[in-house]
NUKE-418371 format. One record per residue (C-alpha): residue in one letter; chain; x, y, z. Coordinates in pm, 1 decimal. Each point is the difference from the previous one (the first is absolute). Last residue first. Example, Ala and Ser with C-alpha at 12.3 -4.5 7.8 and 13.67 -1.06 7.14 Angstrom:
BEGIN
<site S,A,<1367.0,-106.0,714.0>>
<site A,A,<-137.0,-344.0,66.0>>
# end
This chain:
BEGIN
<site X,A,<-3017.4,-1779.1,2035.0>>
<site X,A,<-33.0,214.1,317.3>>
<site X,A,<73.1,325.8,-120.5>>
<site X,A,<248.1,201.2,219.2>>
<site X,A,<-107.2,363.9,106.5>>
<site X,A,<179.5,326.7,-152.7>>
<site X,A,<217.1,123.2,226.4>>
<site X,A,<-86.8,365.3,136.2>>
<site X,A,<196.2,347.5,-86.2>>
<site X,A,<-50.0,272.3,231.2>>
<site X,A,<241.3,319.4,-113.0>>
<site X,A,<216.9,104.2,180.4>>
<site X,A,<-61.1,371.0,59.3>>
<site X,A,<-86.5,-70.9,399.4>>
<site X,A,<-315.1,203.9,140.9>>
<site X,A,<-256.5,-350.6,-92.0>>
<site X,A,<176.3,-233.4,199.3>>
<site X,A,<-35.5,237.6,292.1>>
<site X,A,<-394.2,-7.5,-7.7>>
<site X,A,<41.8,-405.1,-119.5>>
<site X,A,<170.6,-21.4,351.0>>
<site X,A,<-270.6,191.6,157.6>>
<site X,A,<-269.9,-267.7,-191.7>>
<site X,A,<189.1,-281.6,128.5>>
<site X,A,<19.2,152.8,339.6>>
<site X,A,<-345.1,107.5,46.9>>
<site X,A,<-52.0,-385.0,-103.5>>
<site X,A,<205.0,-114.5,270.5>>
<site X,A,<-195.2,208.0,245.5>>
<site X,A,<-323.2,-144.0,-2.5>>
<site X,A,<-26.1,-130.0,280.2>>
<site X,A,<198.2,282.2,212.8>>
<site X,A,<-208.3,295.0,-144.8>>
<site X,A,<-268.4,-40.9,321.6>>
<site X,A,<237.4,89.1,271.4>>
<site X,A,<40.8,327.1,-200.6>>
<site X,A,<-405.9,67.7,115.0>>
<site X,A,<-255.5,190.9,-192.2>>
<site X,A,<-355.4,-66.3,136.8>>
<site X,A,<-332.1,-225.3,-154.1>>
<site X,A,<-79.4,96.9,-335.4>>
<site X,A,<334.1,192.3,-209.2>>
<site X,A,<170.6,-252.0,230.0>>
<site X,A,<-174.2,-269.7,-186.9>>
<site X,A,<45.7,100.7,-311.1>>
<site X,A,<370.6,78.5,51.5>>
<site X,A,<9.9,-351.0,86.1>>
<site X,A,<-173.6,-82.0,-354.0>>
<site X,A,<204.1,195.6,-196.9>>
<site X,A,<310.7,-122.2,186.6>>
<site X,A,<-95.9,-376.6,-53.6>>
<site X,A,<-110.6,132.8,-406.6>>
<site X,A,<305.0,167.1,-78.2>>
<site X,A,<254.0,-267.4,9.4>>
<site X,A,<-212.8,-267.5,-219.9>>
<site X,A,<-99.0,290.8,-210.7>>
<site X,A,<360.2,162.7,-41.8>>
<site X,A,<155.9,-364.0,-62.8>>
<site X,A,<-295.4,-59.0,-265.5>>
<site X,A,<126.3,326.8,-156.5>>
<site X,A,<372.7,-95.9,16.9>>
<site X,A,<-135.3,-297.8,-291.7>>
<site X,A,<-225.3,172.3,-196.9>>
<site X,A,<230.9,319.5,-44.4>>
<site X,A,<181.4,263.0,158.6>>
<site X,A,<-246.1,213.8,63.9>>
<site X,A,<-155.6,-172.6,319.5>>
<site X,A,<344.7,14.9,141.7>>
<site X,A,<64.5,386.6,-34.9>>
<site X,A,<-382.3,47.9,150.3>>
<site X,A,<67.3,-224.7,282.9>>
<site X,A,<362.1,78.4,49.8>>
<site X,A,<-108.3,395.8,34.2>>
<site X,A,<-278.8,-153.3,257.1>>
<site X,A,<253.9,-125.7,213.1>>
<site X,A,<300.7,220.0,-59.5>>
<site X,A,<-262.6,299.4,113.2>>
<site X,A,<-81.5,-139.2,328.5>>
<site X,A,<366.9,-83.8,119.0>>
<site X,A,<99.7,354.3,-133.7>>
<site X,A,<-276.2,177.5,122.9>>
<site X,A,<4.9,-182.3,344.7>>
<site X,A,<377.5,21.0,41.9>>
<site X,A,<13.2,363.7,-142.7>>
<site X,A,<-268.5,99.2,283.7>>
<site X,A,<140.8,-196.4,252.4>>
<site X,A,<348.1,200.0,-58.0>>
<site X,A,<-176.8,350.7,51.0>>
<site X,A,<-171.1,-103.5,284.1>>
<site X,A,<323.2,-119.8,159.1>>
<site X,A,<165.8,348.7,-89.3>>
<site X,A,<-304.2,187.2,129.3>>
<site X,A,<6.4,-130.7,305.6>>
<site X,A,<-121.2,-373.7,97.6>>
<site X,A,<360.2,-193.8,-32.1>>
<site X,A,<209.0,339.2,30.8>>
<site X,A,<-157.4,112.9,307.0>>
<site X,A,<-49.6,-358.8,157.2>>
<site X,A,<390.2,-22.0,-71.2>>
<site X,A,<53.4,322.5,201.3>>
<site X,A,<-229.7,-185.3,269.1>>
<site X,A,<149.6,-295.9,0.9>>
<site X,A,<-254.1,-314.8,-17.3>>
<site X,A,<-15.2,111.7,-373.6>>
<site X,A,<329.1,-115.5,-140.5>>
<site X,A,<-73.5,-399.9,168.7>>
<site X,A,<-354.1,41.0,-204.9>>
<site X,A,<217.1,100.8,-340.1>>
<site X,A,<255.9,-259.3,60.0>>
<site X,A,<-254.7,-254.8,-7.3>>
<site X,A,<128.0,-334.9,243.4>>
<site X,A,<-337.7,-2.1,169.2>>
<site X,A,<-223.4,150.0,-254.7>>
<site X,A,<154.9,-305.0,-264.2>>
<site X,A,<-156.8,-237.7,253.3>>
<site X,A,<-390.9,118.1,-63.2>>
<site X,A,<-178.3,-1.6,304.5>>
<site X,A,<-131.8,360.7,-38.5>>
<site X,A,<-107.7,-17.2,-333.9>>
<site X,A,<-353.1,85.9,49.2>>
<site X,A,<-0.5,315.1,-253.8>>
<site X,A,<79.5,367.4,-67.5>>
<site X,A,<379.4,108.8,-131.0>>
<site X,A,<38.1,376.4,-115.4>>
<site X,A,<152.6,86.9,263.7>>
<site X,A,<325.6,-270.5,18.8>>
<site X,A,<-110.7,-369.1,6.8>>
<site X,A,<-123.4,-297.7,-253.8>>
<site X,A,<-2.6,230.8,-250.3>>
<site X,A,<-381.2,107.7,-190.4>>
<site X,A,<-145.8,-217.6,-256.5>>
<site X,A,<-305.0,-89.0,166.4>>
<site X,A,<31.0,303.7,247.2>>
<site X,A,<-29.7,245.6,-278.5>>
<site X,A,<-246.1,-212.0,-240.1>>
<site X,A,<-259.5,49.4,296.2>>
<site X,A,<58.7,373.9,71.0>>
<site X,A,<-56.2,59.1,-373.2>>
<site X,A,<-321.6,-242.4,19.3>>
<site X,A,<-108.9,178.2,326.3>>
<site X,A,<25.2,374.2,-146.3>>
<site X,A,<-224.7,-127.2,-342.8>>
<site X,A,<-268.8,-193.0,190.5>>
<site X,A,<-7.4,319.2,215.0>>
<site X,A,<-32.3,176.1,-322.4>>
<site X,A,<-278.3,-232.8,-128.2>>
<site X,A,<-196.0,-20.7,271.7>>
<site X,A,<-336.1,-185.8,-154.3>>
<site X,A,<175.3,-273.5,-110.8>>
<site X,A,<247.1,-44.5,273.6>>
<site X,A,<-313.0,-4.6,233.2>>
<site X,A,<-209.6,-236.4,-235.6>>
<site X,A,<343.4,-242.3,55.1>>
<site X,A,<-35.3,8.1,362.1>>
<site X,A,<-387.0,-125.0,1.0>>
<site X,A,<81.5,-237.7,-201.1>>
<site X,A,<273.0,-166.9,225.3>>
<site X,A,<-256.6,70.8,287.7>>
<site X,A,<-247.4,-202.0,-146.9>>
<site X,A,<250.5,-285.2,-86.3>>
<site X,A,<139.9,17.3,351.7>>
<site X,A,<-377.4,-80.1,93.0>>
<site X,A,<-216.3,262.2,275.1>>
<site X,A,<-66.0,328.2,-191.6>>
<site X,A,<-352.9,66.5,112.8>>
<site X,A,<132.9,283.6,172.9>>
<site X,A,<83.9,185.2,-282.3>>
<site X,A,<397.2,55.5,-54.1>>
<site X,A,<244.0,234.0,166.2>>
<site X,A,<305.9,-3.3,-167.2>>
<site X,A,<341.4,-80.9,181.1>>
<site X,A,<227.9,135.3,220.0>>
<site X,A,<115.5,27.5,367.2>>
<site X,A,<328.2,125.1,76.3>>
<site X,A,<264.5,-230.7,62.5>>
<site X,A,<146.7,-60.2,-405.4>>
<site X,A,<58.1,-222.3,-222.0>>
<site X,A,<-27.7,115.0,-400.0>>
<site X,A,<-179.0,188.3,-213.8>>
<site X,A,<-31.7,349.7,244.5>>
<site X,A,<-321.3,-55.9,130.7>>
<site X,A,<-236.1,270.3,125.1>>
<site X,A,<-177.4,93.5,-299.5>>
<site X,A,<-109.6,-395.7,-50.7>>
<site X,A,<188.8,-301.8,-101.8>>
<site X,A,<321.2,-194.7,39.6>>
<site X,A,<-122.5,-154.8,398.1>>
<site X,A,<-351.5,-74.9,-199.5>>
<site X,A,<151.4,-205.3,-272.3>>
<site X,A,<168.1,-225.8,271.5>>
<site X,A,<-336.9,-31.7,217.6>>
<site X,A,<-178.1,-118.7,-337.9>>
<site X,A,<262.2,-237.9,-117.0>>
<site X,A,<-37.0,-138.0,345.9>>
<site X,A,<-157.0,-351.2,-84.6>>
<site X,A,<262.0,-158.6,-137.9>>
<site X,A,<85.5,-337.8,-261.7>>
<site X,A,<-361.2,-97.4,-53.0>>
<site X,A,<-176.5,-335.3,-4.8>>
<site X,A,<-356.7,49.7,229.7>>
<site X,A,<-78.5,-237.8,293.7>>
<site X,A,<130.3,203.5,285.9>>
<site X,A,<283.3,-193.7,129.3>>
<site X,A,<16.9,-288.5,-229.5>>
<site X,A,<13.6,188.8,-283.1>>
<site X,A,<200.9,244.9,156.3>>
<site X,A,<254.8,-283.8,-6.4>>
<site X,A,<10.1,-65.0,-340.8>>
<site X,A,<59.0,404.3,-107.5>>
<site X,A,<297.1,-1.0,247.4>>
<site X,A,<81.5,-366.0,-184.9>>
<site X,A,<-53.4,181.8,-339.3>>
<site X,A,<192.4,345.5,53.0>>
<site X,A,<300.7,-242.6,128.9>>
<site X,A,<-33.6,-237.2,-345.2>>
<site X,A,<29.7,294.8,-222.7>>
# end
């Protein structure tokens, strides 16, 4: 909380007015319109809004009356935009900024594709294949732990709303402004909770939880 406040601090100072960014409005536009594809791309994109549009709040308005008014583009770009989010971190089905991440340096699956029978097999139909069980799987165990969680009484269900609600919300904003795997990273330990509660869920043991201590 405290960086979002001292960038909010010194915009203050800068421009007179407290806010955290002032391109909310710019990022929207790159994840919206017929001609974008949800996430980063080189092609120009974007929706074309009145002249009079000047503000990033007018234009962050003006956006969201486009998704309201295109429903089935609204409906392509949120699929494309849950994709990346939760897509791999390389291999075909993998879209995002995570170019200067260290584990794509040592990744056995990069090193495979600089080959070009590897690049076959990494971004064929075998690869695509494998991407496609990773992100169903991964995705799947997540909200599968949510649900199995959630029913498991009071106590799991506060860990399913406490987990759920920093994806929820990033999914949110993806499902607003462009899909990116870069952006999963911060809230990736409560993906894993609610994976591991996914997995927890397929065993036959059954869960059996301690009652609490009374404090006398």
């Amino acid at each position: 909380m405290l960086a979002p406040m001292s960038l909010g601090l010194r915009n203050k100072e800068a421009t007179g007015k407290f806010f955290i960014s002032n391109n909310l409005g710019v990022t929207m536009n790159v994840g919206a319109g017929p001609d974008s594809n949800g996430g980063y791309t080189n092609k120009a994109t974007g929706v074309e809004c009145p002249s009079d549009v000047k503000t990033d709040n007018q234009k962050v308005i003006c956006i969201l009356k486009w998704y309201a008014t295109n429903p089935l583009e609204t409906a392509r770009l949120s699929y494309n935009k849950t994709l990346y989010l939760f897509s791999p971190w390389s291999g075909p089905l993998a879209n995002g900024t995570m170019a200067r991440n260290p584990w794509l340096k040592i990744n056995p699956v990069q090193s495979t594709a600089k080959t070009e029978d590897g690049w076959k097999m990494v971004y064929g139909g075998f690869g695509k294949v494998v991407s496609w069980i990773w992100f169903l799987g991964s995705f799947g165990l997540m909200i599968w732990g949510a649900v199995w969680l959630w029913r498991k009484g009071e106590e799991l269900r506060m860990l399913a709303f406490w987990a759920g609600i920093p994806v929820a919300v990033s999914w949110l904003v993806a499902l607003g402004t462009i899909g990116d795997h870069r952006f999963r990273i911060p809230v990736m330990p409560f993906i894993f909770v609610l994976q591991l509660a996914g997995i927890r869920s397929l065993s036959k043991k059954p869960l059996v939880l301690k009652p609490t201590a009374k404090k006398r």
